[in-house]
C-alpha positions in Angstrom: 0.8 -3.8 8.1 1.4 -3.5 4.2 3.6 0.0 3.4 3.7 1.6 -0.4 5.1 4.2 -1.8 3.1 5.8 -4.7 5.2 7.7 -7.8 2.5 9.3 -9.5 2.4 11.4 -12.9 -0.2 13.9 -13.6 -1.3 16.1 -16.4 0.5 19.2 -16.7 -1.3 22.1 -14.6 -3.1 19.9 -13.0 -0.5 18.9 -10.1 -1.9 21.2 -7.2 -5.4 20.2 -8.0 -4.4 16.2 -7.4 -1.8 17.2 -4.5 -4.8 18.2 -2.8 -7.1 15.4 -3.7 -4.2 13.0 -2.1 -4.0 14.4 1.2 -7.8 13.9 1.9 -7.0 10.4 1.5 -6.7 8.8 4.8 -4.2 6.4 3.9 -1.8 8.5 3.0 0.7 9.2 5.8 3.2 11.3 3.7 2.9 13.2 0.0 5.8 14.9 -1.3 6.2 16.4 -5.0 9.1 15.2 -7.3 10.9 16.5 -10.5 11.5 13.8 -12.9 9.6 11.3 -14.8 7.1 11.6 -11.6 4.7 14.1 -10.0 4.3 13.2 -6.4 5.7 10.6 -4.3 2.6 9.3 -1.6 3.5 7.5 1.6 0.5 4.6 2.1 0.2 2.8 4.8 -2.8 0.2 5.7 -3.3 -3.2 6.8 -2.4 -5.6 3.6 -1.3 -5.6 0.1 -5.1 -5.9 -0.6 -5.9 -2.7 0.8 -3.2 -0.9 -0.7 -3.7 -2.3 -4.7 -7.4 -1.0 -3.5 -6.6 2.6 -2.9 -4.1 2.5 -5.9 -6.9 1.6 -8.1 -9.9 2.7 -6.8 -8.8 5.7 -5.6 -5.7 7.5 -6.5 -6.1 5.9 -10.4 -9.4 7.7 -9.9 -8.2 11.4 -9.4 -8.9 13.7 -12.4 -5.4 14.6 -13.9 -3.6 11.4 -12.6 -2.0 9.7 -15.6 -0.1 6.9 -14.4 1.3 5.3 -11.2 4.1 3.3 -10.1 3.8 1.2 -6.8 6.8 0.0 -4.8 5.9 -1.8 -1.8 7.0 -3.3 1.5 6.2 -4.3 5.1 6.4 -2.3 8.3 8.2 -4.4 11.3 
């Protein structure tokens, strides 16, 4: 099982709009908003490092009013 946490920074305004885009995604387990440099912090969790640069890219990159994201990553024992 391949665990990431998502920092993501989104246009200004537009952070409720993507907040709620996020938490239809099944893969994410936990979403939490930040101050900072970064928007919103989103738990994934799937089943490789495959699958998780896949819903980076594909799908949270693909959210109207996300500008940039920052992946760290790990495994779940």
């Amino acid at each position: 099982m391949a665990l990431g946490f998502v920092l993501i920074k989104v246009m200004p305004r537009k952070e409720r709009k993507v907040y709620d885009a996020l938490l239809k995604l099944s893969e994410v387990d936990e979403l939490y908003p930040l101050f900072g440099e970064y928007d919103l912090i989103a738990k994934i969790v799937v089943k490789d490092f495959e699958e998780l640069s896949d819903v980076v890219v594909k799908k949270i990159r693909a959210i109207d009013g996300v500008i940039d994201t920052k992946t760290l990553t790990g495994a779940k024992f």
